[in-house]
BATI-53369 format. One record per residue (C-alpha): residue in three letters; z negated, x negated, y negated. Coordinates in steps of 0.5 Angstrom, whole numbers, padded with zeros to 4 digits, always signed. Each point is the difference from the previous one (the first is absolute). Layout:
<rs>
ALAZXY;...
</rs>
This chain:
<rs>
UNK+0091+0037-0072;UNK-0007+0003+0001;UNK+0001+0008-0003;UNK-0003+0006+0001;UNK+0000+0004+0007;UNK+0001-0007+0003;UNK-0002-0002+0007;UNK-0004-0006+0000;UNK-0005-0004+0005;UNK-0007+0000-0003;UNK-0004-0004+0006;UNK+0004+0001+0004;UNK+0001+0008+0000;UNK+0004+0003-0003;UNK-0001+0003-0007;UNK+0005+0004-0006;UNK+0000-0002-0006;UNK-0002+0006-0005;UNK-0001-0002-0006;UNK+0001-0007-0005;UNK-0006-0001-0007;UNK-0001-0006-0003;UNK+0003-0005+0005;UNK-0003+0004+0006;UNK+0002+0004+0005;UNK-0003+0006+0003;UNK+0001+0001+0007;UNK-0002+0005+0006;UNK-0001-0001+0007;UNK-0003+0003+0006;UNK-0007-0001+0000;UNK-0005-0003+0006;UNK-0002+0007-0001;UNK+0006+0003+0004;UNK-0002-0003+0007;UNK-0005+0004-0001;UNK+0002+0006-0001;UNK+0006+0005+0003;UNK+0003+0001-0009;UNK+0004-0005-0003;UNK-0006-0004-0006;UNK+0003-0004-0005;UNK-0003-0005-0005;UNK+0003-0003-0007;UNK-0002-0006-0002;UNK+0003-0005-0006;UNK+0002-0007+0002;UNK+0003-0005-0003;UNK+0008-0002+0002;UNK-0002-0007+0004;UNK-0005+0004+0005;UNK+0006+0004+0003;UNK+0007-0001+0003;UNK+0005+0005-0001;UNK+0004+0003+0006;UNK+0005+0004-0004;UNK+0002+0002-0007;UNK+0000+0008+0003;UNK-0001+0004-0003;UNK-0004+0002+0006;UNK-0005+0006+0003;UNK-0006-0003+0002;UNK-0001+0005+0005;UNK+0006+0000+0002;UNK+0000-0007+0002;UNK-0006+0001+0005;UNK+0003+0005+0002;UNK+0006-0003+0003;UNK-0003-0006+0002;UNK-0005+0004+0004;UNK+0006+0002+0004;UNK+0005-0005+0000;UNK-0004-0007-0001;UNK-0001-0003+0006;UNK-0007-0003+0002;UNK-0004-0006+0002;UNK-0001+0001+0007;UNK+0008+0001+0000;UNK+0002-0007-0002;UNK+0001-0001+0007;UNK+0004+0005+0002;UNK+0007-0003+0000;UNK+0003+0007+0003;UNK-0003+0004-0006;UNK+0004+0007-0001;UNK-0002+0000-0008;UNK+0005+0000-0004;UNK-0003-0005-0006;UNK-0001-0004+0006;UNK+0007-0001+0003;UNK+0002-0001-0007;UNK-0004-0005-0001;UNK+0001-0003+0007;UNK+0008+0000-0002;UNK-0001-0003-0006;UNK-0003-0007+0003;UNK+0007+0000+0005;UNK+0004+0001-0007;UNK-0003-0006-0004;UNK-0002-0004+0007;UNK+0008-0001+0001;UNK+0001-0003-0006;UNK-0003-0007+0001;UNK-0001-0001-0009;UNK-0005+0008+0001;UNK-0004-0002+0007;UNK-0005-0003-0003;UNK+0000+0001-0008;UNK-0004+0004-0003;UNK+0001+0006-0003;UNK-0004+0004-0005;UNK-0002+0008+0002;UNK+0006+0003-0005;UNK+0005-0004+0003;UNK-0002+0001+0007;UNK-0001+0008+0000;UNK+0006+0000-0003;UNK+0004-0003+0006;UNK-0005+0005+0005;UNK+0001+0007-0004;UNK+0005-0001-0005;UNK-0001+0008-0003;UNK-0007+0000+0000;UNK-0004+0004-0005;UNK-0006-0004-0003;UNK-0004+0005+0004;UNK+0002-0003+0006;UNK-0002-0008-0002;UNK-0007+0001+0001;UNK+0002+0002+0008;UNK+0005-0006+0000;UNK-0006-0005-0002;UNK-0003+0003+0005;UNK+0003-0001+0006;UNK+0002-0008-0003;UNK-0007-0001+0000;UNK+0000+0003+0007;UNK+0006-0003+0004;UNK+0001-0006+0003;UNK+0007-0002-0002;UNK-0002-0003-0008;UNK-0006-0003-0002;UNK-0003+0001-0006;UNK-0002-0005-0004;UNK-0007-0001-0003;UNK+0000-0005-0005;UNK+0006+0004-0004;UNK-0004+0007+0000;UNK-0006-0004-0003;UNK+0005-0002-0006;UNK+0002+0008-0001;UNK+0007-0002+0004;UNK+0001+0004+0007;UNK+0005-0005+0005;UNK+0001+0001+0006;UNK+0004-0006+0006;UNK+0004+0003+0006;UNK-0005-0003+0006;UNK+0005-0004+0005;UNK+0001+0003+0007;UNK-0005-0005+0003;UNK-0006+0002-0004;UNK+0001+0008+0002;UNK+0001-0002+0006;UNK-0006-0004+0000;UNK-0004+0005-0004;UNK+0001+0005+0005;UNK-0001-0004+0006;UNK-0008-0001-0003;UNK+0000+0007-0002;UNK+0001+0002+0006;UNK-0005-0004+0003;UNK-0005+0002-0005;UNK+0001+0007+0002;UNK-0001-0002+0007;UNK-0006-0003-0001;UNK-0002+0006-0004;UNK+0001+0004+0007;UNK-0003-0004+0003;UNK-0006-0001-0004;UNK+0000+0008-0001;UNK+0000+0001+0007;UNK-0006-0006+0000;UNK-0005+0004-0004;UNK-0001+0005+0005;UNK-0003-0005+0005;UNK-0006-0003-0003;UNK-0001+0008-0002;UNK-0001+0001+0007;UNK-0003-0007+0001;UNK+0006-0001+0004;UNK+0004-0006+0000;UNK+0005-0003+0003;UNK-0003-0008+0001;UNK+0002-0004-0001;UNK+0007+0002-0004;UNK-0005+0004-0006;UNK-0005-0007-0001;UNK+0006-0001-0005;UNK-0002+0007-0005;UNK-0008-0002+0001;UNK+0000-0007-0003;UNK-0002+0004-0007;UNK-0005+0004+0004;UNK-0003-0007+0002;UNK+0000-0002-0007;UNK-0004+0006-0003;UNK-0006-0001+0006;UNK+0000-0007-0002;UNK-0001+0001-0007;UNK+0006-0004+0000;UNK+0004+0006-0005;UNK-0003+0006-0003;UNK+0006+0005+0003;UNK+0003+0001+0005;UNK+0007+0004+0000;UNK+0000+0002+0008;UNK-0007+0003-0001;UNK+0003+0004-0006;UNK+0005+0002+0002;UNK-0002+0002+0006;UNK-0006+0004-0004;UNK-0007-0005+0001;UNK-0004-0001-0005;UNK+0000-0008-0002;UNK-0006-0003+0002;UNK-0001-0006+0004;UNK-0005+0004+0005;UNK+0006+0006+0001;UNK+0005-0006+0001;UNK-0006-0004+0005;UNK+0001+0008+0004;UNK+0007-0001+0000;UNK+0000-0005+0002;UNK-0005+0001+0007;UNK+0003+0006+0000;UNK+0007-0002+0002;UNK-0002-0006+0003;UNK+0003-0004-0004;UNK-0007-0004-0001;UNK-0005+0000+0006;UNK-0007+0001-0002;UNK-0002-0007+0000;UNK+0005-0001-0006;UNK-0005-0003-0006;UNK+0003+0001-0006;UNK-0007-0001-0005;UNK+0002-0007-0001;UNK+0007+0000-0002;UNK-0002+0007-0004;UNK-0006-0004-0004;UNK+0004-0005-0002;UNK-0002-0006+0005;UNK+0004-0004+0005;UNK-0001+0001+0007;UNK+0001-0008+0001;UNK-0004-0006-0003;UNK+0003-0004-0005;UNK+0005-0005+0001;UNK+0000-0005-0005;UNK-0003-0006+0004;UNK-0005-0004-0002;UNK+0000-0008-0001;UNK-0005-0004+0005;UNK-0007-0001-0003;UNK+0001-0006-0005;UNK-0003-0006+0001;UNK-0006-0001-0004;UNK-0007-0002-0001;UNK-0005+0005+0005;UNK-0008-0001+0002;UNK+0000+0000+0007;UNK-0006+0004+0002;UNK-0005-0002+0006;UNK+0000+0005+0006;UNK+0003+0007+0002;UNK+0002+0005-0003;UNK+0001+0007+0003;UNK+0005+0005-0001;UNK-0003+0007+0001;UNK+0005+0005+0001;UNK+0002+0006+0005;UNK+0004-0002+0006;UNK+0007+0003-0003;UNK+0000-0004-0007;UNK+0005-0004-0001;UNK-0002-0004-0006;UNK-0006-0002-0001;UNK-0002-0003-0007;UNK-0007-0001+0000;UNK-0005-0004+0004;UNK-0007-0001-0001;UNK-0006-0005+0001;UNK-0006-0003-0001;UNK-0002-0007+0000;UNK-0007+0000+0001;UNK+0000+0000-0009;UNK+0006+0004-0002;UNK+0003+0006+0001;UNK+0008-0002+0001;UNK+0006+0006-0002;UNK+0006-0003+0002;UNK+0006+0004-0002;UNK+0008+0000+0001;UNK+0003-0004-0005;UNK+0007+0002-0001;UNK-0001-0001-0008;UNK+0001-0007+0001;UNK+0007+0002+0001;UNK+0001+0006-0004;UNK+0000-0002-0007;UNK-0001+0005-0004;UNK+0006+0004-0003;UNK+0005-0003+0005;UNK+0004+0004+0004;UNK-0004+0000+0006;UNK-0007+0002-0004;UNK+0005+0006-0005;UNK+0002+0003+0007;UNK-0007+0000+0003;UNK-0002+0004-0006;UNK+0004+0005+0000;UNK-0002+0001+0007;UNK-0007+0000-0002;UNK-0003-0002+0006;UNK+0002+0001+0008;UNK+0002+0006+0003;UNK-0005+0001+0006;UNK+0004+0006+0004;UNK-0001+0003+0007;UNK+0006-0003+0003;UNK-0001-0007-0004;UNK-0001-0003-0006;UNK+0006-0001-0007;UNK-0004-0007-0002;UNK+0001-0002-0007;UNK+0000-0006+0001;UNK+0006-0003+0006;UNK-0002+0000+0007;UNK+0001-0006+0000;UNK-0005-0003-0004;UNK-0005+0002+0005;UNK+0001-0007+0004;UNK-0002-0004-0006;UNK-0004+0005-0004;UNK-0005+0004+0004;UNK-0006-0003+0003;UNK-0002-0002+0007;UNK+0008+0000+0002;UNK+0001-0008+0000;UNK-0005-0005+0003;UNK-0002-0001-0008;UNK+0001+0005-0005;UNK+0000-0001-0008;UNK-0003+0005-0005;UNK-0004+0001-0005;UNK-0007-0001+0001;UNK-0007+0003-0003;UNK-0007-0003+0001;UNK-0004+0004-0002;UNK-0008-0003-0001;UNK-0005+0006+0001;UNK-0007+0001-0001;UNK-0006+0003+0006;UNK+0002+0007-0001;UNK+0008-0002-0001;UNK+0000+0001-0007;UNK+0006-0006-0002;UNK-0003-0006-0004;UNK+0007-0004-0001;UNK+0007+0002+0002;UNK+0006-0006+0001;UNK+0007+0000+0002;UNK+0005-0005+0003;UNK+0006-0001+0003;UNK-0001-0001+0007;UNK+0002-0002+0008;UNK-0004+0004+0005;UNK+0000+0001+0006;UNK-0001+0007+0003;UNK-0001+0004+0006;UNK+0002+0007+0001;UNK-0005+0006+0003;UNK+0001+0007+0000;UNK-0006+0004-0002;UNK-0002+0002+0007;UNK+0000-0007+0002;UNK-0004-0002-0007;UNK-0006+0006+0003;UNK-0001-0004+0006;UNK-0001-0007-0003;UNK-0004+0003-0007;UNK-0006-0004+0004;UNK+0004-0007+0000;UNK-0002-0006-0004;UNK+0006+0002-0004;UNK+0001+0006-0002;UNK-0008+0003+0000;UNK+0000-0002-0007;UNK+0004+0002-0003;UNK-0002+0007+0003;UNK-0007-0002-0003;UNK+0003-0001-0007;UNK+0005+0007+0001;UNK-0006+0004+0001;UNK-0004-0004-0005;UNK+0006+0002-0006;UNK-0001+0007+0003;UNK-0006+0000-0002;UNK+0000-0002-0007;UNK+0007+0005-0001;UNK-0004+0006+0002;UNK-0006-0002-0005;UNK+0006+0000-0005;UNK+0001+0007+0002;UNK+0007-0001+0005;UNK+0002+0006+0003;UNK+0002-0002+0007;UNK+0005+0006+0002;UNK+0003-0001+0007;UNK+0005+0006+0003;UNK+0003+0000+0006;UNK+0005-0005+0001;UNK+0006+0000+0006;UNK+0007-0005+0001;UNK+0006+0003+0001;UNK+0005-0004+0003;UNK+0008+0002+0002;UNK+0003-0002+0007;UNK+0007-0004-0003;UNK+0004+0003+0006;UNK-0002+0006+0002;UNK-0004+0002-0006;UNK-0006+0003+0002;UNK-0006+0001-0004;UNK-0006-0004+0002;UNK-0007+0002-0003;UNK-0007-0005-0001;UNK-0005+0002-0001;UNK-0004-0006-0005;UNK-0007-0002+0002;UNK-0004-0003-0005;UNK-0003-0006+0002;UNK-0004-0005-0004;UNK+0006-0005-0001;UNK+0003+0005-0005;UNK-0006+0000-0004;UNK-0001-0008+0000;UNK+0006-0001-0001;UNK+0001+0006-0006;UNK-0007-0004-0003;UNK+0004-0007+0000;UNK+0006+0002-0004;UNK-0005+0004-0005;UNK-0003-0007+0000;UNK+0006-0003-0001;UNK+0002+0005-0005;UNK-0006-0001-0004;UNK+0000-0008+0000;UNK+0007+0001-0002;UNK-0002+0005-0006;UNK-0005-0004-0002;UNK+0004-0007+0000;UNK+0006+0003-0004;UNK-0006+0003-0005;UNK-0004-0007-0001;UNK+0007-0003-0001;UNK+0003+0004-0005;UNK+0006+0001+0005;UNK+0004+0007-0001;UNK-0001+0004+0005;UNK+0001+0008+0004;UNK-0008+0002+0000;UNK+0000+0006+0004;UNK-0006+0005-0002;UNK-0003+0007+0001;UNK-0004+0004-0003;UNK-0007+0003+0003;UNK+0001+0006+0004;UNK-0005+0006-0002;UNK-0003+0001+0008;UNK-0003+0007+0002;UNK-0007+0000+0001;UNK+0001+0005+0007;UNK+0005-0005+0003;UNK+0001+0003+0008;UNK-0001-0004+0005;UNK+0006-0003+0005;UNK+0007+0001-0002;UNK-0001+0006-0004;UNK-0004-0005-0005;UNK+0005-0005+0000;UNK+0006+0005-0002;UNK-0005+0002-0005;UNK-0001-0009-0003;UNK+0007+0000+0000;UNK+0002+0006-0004;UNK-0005-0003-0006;UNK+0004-0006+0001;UNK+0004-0003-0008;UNK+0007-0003+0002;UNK-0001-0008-0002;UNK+0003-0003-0006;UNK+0003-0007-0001;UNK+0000-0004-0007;UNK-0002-0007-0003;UNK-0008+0001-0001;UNK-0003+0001+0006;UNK-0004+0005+0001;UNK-0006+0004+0005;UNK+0004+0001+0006;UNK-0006+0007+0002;UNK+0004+0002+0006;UNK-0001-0008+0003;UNK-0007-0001-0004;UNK+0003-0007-0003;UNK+0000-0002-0007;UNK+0006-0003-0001;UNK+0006+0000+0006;UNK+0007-0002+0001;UNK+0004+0001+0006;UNK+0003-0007+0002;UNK+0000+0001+0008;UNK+0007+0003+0002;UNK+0005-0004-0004;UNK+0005+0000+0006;UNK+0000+0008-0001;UNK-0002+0002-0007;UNK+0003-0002-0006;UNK-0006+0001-0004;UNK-0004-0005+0004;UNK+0006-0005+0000;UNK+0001-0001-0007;UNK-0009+0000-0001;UNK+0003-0008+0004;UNK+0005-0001-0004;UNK-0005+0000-0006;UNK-0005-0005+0005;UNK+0005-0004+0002;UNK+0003-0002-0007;UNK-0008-0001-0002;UNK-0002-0004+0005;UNK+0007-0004-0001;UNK-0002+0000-0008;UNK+0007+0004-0001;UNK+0001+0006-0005;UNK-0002+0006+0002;UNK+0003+0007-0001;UNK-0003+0003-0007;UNK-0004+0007+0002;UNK+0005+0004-0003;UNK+0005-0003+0005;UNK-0004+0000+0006;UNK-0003+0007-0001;UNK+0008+0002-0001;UNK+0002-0002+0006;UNK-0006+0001+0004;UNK+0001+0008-0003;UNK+0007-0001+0003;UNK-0002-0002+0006;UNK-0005+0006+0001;UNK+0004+0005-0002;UNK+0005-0002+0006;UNK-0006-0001+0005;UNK-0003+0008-0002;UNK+0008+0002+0003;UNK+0000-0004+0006;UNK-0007+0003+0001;UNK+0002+0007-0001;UNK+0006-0002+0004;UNK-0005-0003+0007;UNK-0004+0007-0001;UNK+0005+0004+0001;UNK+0003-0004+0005;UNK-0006+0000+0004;UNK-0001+0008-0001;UNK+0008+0000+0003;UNK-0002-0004+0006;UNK-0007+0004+0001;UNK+0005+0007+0000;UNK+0004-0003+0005;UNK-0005-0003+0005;UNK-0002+0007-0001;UNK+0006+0003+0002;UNK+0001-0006+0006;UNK-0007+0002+0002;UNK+0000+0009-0001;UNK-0006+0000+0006;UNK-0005-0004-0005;UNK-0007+0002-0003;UNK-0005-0003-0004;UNK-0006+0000-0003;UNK-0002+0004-0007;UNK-0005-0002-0004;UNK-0001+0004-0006;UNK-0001-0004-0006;UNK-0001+0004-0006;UNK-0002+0009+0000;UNK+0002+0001-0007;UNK+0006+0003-0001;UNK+0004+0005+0003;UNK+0000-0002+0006;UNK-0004-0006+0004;UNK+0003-0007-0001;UNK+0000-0004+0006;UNK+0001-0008+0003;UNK+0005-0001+0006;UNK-0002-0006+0002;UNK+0004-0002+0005;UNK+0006+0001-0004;UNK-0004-0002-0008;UNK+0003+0006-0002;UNK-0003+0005-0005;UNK+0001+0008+0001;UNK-0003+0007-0003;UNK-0001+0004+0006;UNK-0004+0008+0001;UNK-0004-0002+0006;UNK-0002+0006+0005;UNK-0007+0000-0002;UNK-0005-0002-0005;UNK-0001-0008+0000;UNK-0004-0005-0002;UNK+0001-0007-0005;UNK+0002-0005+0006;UNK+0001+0004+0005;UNK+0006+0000+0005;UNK+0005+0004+0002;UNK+0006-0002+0006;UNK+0007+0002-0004;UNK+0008+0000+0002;UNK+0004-0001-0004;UNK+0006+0006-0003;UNK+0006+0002-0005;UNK+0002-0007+0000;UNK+0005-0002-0006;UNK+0002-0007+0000;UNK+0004+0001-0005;UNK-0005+0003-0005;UNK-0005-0005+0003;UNK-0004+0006+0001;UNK-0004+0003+0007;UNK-0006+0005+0002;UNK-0006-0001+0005;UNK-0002+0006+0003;UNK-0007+0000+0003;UNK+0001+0000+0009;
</rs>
């Protein structure tokens, strides 16, 4: 019975009943306050009889209570301490022997009334608080949860096998402790004991790979969490070396292509078309998914068709959305479709080659007259770009040079913007690791084959426009281009600022970067998801199957773009990686400067051989466009940052 001055459980600390009105009880206790603060505070408070349970009908002092149990009630920390000198501790502990020698009280429970009467006969209500306490706090009973919530405190005598179970996991936890104690003061000092610590770093790995945004190891060893600061201790304790790429995984991208296989190309009606085609690419491609030809009256564009297997919302064309497109890293490529595929797929690999063909009908000044699209089987020869250089002049090739010479012409009377910056290839030994840097020459291959796929583009827009398709148009607005635009790099870098990002929607619209009315881009499906599903939508036209509608289609080509910026984001900051670590390889390089740009604090300058961008203090006065040799310094891999100093 609930009385005042009773001792009672109010969320489990303890409370004193010091009043009754109206079916309510005032009760005090000691407030968060007091941890605070070296005098003892207390609260009141009134609460119904159900947010209690009562401990004792006392009568009883608070403070007297806490007092004692401040003196005599063992802790939490000594639960395990089966050779404890506490005198509530040992009552308790030959308590357990009295009722576990009776073989009808070894298991029963038993309520808290009943119990401390058998542990302290004569105990004062001032001392219950401390008797609960220490039952709480030792390993010989067991409290039980469910009975506290209904307002019942019950306690069951635990078996020998389970305290001895208890302890033994008790002892090895503070084992563990020790030695993870011990632990934390190597990575301090970026010392470890490798292999054996590999095991306490695996959440250090898990934040410098975006994998978690914690780390308890860095915590508690007083290192902010970031995954930059993780990456250095990582470096720092030797646990990564510095070829360790962690920007895929941190941006959300497998590093390995997509295993779905896909089906082999199904047997259907394709257009055999005349001739060779040639697939121009550079040496080190390994999927190349467009050819291009002419037959002395139409302009061929053949592309990959894996949208003659990849039907639309399948498993296989969910996944390539939600990678976006491939993931073109130094040391290889994380393709979003299987690796496979390509065998079947991608073009000039087998004697014939399947694919989505786009013959386009042009004017004298390639302007285009007509576009058409089937279904095809050609047969396609591969050329590397130096290769397509030495026989631009053949019979073969030299109109289609004519023709990407004509359609820059015409794009440059549009108001194209034709930007070019300086491009490398970077490329990473698989075995030992070491960073290989190419420098790009631009070739006149490059530009033919870029006006190609603008055509192909073109065509392909204006065939989906003319036929009422559902269709990714890409536009961009027109840049606002300055008057005083610098000669050579420096005018460049000045274009590229005045540049708009593109927009993808279901009308078409001025592409102004390009200088093409209407364009759509149809010639990378193999490797861009947007591209693969612009065939999904021709293909079901040509076969006079259902279309997606534009809301659909739009919605999966924005999901499909959105995982795409990631992958972009995650191969520039790969190749930033890789351009650091080929530097540190390389401690003896220099290069060459080029300031692009004096209107900030301090000169932008180029650094060609390497395609990067930094602001430097030159040692004198410099012109737009003129050079300075550089080397490279204050190197931060993970931080992605570096200075050049002038040499």
């Amino acid at each position: 019975m609930v009385k005042v001055n009773s001792l009672v459980l109010y969320k489990n600390n303890l409370a004193l009943v010091i009043g009754e009105e109206k079916g309510k009880f005032s009760i005090k206790f000691q407030s968060a306050a007091a941890t605070l603060s070296k005098a003892a505070v207390f609260s009141t408070l009134n609460v119904r009889s159900k947010d209690f349970i009562l401990l004792d009908e006392g009568p009883a002092s608070l403070e007297k209570s806490l007092a004692f149990a401040q003196a005599n009630a063992s802790s939490e920390e000594q639960m395990y301490d089966l050779k404890s000198e506490n005198k509530i501790s040992n009552q308790i502990k030959e308590s357990w022997e009295l009722l576990l020698s009776d073989a009808e009280s070894a298991s029963a429970p038993i309520s808290f009334d009943e119990l401390s009467s058998i542990i302290a006969p004569s105990a004062s209500a001032d001392e219950k608080w401390a008797i609960y306490l220490s039952l709480k706090n030792t390993v010989y009973f067991c409290q039980n949860l469910k009975a506290q919530m209904e307002g019942q405190l019950v306690f069951t005598p635990r078996s020998q096998e389970e305290i001895d179970l208890l302890v033994k996991k008790a002892d090895e936890k503070g084992k563990e402790a020790e030695i993870r104690q011990a632990f934390i003061k190597r990575p301090k000092a970026c010392k470890l004991n490798l292999p054996d610590d590999g095991i306490f770093m695996g959440d250090v790995e898990a934040l410098a790979l975006g994998k978690s945004d914690k780390s308890r190891t860095m915590h508690d060893a007083a290192f902010k969490e970031t995954p930059e600061r993780a990456h250095k201790l990582l470096l720092d304790t030797g646990v990564w070396a510095i070829t360790r790429n962690p920007y895929p995984l941190r941006w959300g991208m497998s590093m390995q292509s997509a295993t779905e296989g896909l089906p082999s190309p199904p047997e259907e009606d394709r257009v055999r078309v005349a001739g060779t085609a040639w697939a121009i690419d550079s040496e080190w491609s390994t999927d190349p998914d467009d050819a291009v030809a002419w037959d002395g009256q139409y302009l061929w564009v053949h592309i990959a068709d894996p949208a003659s297997s990849v039907l639309p919302d399948s498993s296989i064309d969910k996944a390539a959305r939600a990678r976006g497109s491939t993931l073109y890293i130094p040391e290889g490529a994380a393709r979003m479709l299987c690796e496979d595929c390509l065998t079947d797929y991608a073009l000039g690999l087998n004697e014939i080659s399947r694919a989505l063909s786009f013959r386009i009908s042009l004017d004298e000044k390639a302007g285009i007259l007509d576009c058409s699209v089937f279904k095809t089987i050609v047969d396609v020869k591969r050329l590397t770009y130096e290769k397509a250089d030495e026989f631009c002049s053949s019979p073969e090739l030299k109109p289609l040079f004519d023709i990407a010479e004509k359609n820059i012409e015409k794009r440059n009377k549009a108001g194209a913007v034709q930007i070019q910056m300086p491009e490398i290839h970077l490329s990473v030994d698989p075995e030992t690791k070491k960073v290989s840097v190419e420098n790009q020459t631009h070739l006149k291959s490059h530009d033919m084959i870029r006006e190609m796929m603008l055509l192909a583009g073109e065509g392909a827009a204006k065939f989906a426009f003319k036929n009422n398709i559902p269709f990714p148009f890409v536009s961009q607005e027109a840049p606002t281009l300055p008057e005083d635009l610098p000669e050579g790099l420096a005018g460049q870098f000045k274009l590229r600022r005045c540049m708009h990002k593109r927009s993808v929607g279901v009308t078409p619209a001025m592409h102004c970067g390009l200088g093409i009315a209407m364009y759509t881009q149809v010639t990378s499906p193999l490797r861009r998801y947007s591209d693969l599903i612009a065939h999904q939508q021709l293909r079901a036209f040509i076969d006079g199957r259902p279309l997606l509608d534009k809301d659909t289609m739009l919605m999966r080509v924005s999901e499909g773009d959105a995982a795409s910026q990631a992958a972009h984001k995650a191969e520039r900051k790969s190749y930033m990686h890789w351009t650091l670590v080929y530097l540190l390889q390389n401690p003896d390089w220099t290069g060459e400067a080029i300031c692009v740009d004096k209107g900030g604090k301090q000169p932008q300058w180029s650094i060609p051989s390497l395609a990067l961008e930094t602001y430097m203090t030159p040692k004198k006065e410099v012109e737009l466009n003129e050079k300075v040799r550089v080397r490279a310094a204050n190197i931060n891999l993970p931080e992605l940052t570096l200075d050049f100093i002038e040499v």
